[in-house]
N, C-alpha and C positions, 0 to 999 in steps of 0.2 A: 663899515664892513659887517656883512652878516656873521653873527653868532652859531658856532658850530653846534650840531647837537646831537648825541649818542643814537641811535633811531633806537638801540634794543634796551637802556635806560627807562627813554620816556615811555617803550612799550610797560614795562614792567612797572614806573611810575601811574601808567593809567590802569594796569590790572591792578594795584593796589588801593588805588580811587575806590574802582566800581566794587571790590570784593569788600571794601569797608563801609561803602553804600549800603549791600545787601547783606551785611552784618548787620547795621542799624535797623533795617527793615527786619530783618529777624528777633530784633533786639523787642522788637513794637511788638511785635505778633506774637511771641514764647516769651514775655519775660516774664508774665505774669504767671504765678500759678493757676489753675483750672478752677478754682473755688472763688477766686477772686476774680475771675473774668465773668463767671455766671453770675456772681454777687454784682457786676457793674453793670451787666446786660437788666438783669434781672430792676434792678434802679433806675435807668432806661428805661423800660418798658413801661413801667408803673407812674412812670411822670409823664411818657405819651401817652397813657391811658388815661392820667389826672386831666394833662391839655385838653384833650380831645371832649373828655367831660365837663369840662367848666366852655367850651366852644360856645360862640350864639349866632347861629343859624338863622338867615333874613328870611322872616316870617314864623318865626317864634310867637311873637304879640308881645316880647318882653320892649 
C-alpha cells in the first residue's frame, strides 16, 4: 500500500531545503570579511601573473 503524505509538510520540508541551500551560498559569498577577500583575489592574481610569466611559448628558441 502506498505511503500517505502531508502535501503542505513536504511543501514546507522543501522550502526549508532550498532556503538552507541559499544560506550556504550566502555563507561562500559574505563570510568573509572585505580585507580578506581582496587579500585572496589579490594572491590570485599574482600567481596568474607568475603562470603566465614563467609560460613557453612555441617558437621562443628555448
Amino acid at each position: 500500500m502506498a505511503e500517505l503524505v502531508n502535501l503542505r509538510t513536504a511543501r514546507k520540508r522543501a522550502t526549508r531545503r532550498k532556503d538552507e541551500q541559499d544560506a550556504n551560498a550566502s555563507r561562500l559569498a559574505y563570510g568573509q570579511p572585505k580585507h580578506i577577500r581582496k587579500l585572496h583575489a589579490a594572491d590570485q592574481e599574482k600567481a596568474d601573473r607568475t603562470l603566465d610569466l614563467h609560460r613557453i611559448e612555441p617558437g621562443d628558441g628555448r
